[in-house]
N, C-alpha and C positions, 0 to 999 in steps of 0.2 A: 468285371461284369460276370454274371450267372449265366448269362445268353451264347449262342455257338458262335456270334459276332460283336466286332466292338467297331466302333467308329472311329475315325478319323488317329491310326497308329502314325507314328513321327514322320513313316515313310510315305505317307498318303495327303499329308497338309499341303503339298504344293497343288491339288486339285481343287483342294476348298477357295471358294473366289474366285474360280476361272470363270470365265463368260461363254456360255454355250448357246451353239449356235445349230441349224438344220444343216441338211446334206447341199440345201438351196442359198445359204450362207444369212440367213435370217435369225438375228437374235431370238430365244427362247429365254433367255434365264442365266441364273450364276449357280454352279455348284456351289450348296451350303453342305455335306458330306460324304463321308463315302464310307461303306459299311465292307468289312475286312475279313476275307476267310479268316478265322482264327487258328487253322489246323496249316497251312500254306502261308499266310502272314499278307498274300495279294491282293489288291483291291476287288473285290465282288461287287458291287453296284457303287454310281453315284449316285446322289440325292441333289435331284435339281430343282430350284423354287419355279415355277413356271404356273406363271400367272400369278392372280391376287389369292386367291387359296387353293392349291391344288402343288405337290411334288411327284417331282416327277423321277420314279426311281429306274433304272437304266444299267444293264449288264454293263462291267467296265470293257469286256472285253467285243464290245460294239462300237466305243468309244472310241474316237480318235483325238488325240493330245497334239496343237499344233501350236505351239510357239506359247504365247498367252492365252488361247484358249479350249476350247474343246469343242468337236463337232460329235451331233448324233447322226449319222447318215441314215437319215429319214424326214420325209416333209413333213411338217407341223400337221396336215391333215392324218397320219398315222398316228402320228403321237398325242392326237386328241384324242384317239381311243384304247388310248395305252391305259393297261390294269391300274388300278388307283389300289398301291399298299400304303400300309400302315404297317412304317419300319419300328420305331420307338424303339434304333439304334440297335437293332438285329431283324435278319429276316429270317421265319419262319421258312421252313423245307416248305412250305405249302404254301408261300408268296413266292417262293423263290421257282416253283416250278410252273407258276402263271403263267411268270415272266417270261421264263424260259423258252416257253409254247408259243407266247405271243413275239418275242424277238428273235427267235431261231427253230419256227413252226417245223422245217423240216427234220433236224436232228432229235426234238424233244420226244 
């Protein structure tokens, strides 16, 4: 890929297909990817389907991996007004730092 990220590297497929759920334990959605520093080789966001049209993309490092699934610790009411990016399998320094602001307002 041309882009400073690439999706889903060999170390990262165990995420794709988990079932993501809220901090309230209510299903949202299945991780369909995860876009990958390329410079560190880490997961940098999933990409979660959430709902009929809309993904839902998510710092990995908010994320918590439990067993079979994965929680976002946050109620569905946050995450309805979570940034709507347009990854197309990299993210942009300038989605990436929406994100940022809106998932870790204090440190951004």
């Amino acid at each position: 890929m041309t882009g400073k990220e690439e999706i889903m590297t060999s170390s990262t497929q165990v995420f794709v297909g988990l079932e993501a759920y809220t901090r309230e334990g209510e299903k949202i959605g299945k991780v369909k990817d995860v876009i990958c520093d390329p410079e560190s080789g880490t997961e940098d966001c999933l990409v979660i389907k959430y709902g009929l049209f809309r993904d839902l993309v998510v710092p990995a490092d908010v994320v918590q991996m439990q067993g079979e699934r994965v929680t976002v610790p946050f109620a569905r009411s946050f995450l309805d007004i979570a940034p709507r990016v347009w990854t197309k399998g990299r993210l942009p320094g300038k989605e990436r730092d929406r994100l940022e602001h809106f998932y870790h307002p204090h440190s951004a």
